[in-house]
N, C-alpha and C positions, 0 to 999 in steps of 0.2 A: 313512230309507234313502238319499235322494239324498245328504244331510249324509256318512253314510257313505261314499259311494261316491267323494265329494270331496275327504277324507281318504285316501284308501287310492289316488286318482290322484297327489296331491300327495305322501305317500312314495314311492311309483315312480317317481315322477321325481326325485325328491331322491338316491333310489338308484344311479338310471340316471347322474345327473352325475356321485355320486362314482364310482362304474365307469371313469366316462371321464376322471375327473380321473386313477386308478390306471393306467389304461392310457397316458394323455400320460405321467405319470413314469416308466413301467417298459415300455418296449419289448418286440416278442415275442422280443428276442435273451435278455432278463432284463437288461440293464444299463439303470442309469438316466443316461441321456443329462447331463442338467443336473449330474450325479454328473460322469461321464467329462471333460466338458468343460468344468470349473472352472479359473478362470485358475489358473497357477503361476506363481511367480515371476520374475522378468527380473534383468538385470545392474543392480546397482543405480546410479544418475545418483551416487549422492555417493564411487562406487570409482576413483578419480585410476584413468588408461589407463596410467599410467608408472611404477607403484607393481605391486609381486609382490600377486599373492591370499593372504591375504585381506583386504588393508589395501587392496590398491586392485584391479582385476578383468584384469592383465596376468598371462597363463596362459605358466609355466615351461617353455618347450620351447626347450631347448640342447644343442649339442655341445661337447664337452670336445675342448683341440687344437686350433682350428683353425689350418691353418698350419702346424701343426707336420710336421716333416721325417722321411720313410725308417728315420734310424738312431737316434734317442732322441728324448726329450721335450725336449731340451736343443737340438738342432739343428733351427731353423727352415726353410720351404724357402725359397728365391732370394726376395725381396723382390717381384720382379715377380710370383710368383707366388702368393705370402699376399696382394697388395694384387686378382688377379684372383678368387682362390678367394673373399674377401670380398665382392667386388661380386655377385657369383652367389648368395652365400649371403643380401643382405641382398634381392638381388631375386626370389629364392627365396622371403619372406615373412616368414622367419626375424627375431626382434627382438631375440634377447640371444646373446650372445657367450659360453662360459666352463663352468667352470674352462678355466685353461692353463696350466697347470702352466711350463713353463717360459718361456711367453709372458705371464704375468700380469706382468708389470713395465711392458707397454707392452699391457694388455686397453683399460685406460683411454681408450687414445688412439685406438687400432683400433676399437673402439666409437662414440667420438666422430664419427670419419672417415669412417663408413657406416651413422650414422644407428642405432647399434642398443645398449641397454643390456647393460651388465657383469657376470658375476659376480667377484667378488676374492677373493684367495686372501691369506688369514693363517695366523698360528700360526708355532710349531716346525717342523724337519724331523722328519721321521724317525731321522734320527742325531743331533740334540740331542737328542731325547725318553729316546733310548736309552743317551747318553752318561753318565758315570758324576758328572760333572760335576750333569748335569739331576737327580740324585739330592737335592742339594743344593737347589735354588730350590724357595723359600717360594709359595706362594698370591700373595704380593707382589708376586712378583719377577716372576710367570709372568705378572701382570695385566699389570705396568709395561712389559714387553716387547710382549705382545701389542696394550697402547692405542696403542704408537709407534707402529707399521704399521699399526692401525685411523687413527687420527689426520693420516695421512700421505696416506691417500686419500677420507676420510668427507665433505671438502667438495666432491667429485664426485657431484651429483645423477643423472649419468650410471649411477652402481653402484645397482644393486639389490639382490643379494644377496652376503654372506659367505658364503666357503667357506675351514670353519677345517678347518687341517692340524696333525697329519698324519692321514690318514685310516686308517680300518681301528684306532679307540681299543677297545680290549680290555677288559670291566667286570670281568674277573678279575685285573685289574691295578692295585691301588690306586692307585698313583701314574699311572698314564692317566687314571683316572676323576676324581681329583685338579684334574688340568691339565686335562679338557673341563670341567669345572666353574670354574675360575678361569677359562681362556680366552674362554669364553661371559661372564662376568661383567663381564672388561673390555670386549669388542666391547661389548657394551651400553651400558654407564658412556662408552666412546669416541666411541658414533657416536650423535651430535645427532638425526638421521634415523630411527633404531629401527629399521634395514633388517633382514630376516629374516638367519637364520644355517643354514646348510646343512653336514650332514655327511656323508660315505658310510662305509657299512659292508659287509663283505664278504658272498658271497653267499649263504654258508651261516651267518649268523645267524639263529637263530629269534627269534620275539616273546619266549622269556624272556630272551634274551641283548638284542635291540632295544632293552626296555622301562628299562634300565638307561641308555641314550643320550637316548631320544626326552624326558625332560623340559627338557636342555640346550638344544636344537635347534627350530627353526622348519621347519624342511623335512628329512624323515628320509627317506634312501633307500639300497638295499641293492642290491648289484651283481642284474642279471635276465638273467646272459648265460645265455640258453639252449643255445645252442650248445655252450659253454665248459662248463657246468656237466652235461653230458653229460645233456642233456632234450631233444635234438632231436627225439626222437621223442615222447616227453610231452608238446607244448609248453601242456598244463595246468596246468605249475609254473608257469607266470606267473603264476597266480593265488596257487598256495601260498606267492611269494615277497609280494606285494603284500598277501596275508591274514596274512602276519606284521609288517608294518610299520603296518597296520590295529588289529592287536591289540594290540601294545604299545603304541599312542598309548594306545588305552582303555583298556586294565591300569594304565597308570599314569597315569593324570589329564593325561595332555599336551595340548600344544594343535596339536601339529606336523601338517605336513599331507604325506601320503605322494607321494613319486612314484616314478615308474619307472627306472632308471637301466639303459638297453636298450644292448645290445651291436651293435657296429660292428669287430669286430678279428678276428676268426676265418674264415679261408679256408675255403669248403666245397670239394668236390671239383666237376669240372666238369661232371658229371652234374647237382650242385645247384642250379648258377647260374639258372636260371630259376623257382627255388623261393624266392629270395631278398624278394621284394615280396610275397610271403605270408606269409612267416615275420614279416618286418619289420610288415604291418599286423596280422596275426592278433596281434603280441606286444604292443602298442602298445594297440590295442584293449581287448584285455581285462584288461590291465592297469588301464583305465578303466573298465570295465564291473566292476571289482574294487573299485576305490574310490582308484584314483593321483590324483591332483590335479594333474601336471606329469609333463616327460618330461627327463632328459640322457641322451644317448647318447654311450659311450666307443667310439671317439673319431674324430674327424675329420681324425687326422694320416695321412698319407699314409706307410705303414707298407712297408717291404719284404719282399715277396713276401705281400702283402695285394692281389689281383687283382679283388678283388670288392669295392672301395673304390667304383669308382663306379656298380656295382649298389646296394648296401646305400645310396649317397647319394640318388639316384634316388628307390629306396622311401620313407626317411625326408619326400622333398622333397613326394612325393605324400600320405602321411598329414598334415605339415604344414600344407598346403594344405587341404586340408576342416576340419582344425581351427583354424588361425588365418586360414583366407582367403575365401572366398564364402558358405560353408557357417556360418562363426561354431561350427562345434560345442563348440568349447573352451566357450565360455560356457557351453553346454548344460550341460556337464559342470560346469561351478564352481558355477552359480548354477540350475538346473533343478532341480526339488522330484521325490524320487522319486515315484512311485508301483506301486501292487502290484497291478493291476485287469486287467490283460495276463496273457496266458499263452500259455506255446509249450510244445507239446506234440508229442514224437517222435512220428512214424508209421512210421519204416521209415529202418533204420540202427543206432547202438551212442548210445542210451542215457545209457549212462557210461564216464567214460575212468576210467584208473588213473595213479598215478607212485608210485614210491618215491625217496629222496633219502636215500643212506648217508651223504652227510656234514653232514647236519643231524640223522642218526639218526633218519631216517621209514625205517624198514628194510620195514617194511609197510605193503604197499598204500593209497593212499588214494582213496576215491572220492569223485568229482564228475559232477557231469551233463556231458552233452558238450556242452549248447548252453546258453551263462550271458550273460546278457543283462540292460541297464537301461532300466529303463521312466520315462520323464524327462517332466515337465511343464514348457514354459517358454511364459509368457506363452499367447495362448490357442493355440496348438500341443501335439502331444503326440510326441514321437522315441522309437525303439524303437532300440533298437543291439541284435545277437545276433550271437557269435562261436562259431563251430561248432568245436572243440579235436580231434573227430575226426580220424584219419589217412586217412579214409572219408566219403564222402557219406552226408549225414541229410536225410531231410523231415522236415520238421514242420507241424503246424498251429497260425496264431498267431491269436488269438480273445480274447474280452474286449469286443469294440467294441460302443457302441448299435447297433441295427438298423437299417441303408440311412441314416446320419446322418454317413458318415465319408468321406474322399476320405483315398487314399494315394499317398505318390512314394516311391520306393526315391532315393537318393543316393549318387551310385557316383563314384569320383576321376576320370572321362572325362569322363562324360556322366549326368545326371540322368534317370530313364528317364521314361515320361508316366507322368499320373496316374492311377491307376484307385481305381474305385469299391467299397467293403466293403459288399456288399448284406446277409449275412446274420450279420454279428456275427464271421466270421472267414474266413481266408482259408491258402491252402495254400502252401510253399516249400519247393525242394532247395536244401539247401548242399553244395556241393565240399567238400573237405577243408581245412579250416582257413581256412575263410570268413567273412568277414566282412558282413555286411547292415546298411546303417542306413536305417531307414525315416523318414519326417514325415508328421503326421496332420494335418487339419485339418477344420472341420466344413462339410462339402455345405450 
């Protein structure tokens, strides 16, 4: 009997440990802590800082123009004034310079001058493309022309990226498709370096029309002027635009990495002007919370009867700043491992937004959630980004976390708020309309 009773103490205790071992890994929230807060990956030590991602971990965010003047792309402004607008913009945070269209003859130098990398502009124009003339040139012909102007600026380590012209190539046009295919061929064969090649396309391409560009190209992106494209009030087409630049990379085997090409040129009426630094982070944002890997914004010329040039620079200067300046969130974005372990969850508010886009031929409705968000692992931190696309406040409830194991900071472009504590696995938030939130996690 005692034999017995010695036996039947030593399984209950054997019991009792693994009990306790199950309750160490599985909190009363249900998540398993050591799960939740598994390292993710960091910027990697061997990504050169002066090299585009993803050859090296320098995060694309440029304006197109700068400098450039009031009445066209052709006429710069006063000299004293490209050289002051540049200092601002390089102490701004700003690191590359480009396209500029009619300033790319001397990006190079301007670059040089305030410390900041290049993009270059090659190819045809638009009227030799169209010339009856360009009917004529061979695959040969179009390589030999486009090496010279690769050739002529490739031994400036200062350029990081090609931006071949003319933009807006048509895949229903054989001979465009043609000439992106040779053009791309020689940049390659020209430049010693293997610097990426960037193209834009207009804003009502879908992924089947995209997916015809994106194997040419190293950085594919598609006009996102929301404004312009009459989505002011939808501003959830940023996703549908950034979801079609996503899908064509993967439809067709490419390897191109999408970004955002966000609008800067459309005057709102002056009711709007303090709607602008909304518009501009909300659009920005979820364009990355999309899957953009970079930003150019058209454009930074000082346009006439463009009044809201230095609101829209303002907003741009502030989303900059958290992503290339104290914050580092860019990296988050390039090099953070998703994860899928978070959740937000509406409690009061709209759910879902809608848009239709007649000139993509979305005639009906498409629905999305109003609040789209990336749940990012980097190193042992975890960031939540959620952009509210409402035209309306939403609460939600964000949940997922171990139980009383978590410490959070909201991070805001002012002021970093304090930290507080996730006691029970989740916690409660109103969004304004068309807000933005990025939180960082770290373990108590």
């Amino acid at each position: 009997m005692l034999r017995l009773m010695r036996v039947s103490w030593r399984m209950g205790a054997m019991m009792l440990l693994s009990l306790a071992g199950c309750w160490a890994a599985t909190d009363p929230s249900g998540v398993k802590s050591e799960v939740f807060w598994q390292a993710g990956p960091v910027k990697p030590a061997d990504r050169p800082g002066h090299l585009l991602y993803p050859a090296g971990s320098l995060f694309l965010f440029s304006f197109y123009s700068v400098g450039g003047g009031p009445n066209d792309q052709e006429q710069p402004l006063a000299e004293e004034k490209i050289q002051e607008l540049f200092r601002d913009y390089a102490k701004s945070g700003f690191q590359i310079v480009g396209p500029q269209y009619g300033l790319n003859s001397r990006v190079l130098q301007d670059g040089r001058a305030h410390g900041l990398r290049s993009v270059y502009s090659v190819g045809f124009t638009k009227e030799e493309l169209k010339s009856k003339d360009a009917k004529a040139f061979s695959p040969a012909e179009i390589q030999q022309q486009v090496s010279e102007e690769v050739a002529a600026a490739a031994a400036d380590e200062n350029l990081v990226l090609w931006d071949l012209r003319p933009e807006e190539l048509r895949p229903w046009r054989k001979r465009e498709m043609e000439y992106l295919e040779a053009a791309a061929r020689a940049i390659k064969a020209a430049d010693p370096l293997q610097r990426p090649i960037y193209h834009y396309c207009p804003g009502h391409f879908s992924a089947q029309t995209l997916r015809a560009i994106a194997p040419h190209v190293d950085y594919l992106g598609k006009g996102m002027y929301t404004n312009y494209s009459s989505q002011k009030q939808s501003r959830i087409w940023v996703k549908w635009s950034i979801d079609q630049e996503v899908e064509a990379i993967r439809e067709s085997g490419a390897q191109a990495v999408p970004i955002a090409v966000a609008e800067m040129f459309q005057q709102p009426a002056a009711a709007e002007l303090p709607l602008v630094r909304d518009w501009v982070r909300h659009d920005i944002y979820l364009a990355l919370v999309s899957g953009a890997k970079g930003v150019l914004v058209f454009s930074l010329r000082q346009r006439k009867d463009f009044d809201a040039w230095s609101a829209y620079y303002d907003a741009y200067k502030a989303v900059g700043a958290q992503l290339l300046g104290r914050d580092g969130l860019a990296e988050i974005f390039l090099f953070g491992a998703p994860r899928q372990d978070l959740r937000v969850e509406v409690t009061e508010g709209p759910e879902i937004v809608e848009m239709t886009y007649p000139s993509a031929n979305v005639k009906e409705p498409l629905r999305y959630p109003s609040l789209n968000f990336a749940d990012l692992a980097y190193g042992d931190k975890r960031y939540l980004v959620v952009v509210n696309s409402a035209n309306e406040p939403v609460k939600a409830i964000i949940g997922g976390f171990p139980y009383d194991s978590t410490q959070a900071q909201e991070l805001s472009e002012s002021r970093d708020h304090e930290p507080f504590a996730i006691g029970e696995g989740e916690f409660s938030v109103e969004f304004h309309p068309l807000e933005v939130k990025i939180y960082r996690f770290v373990r108590k």
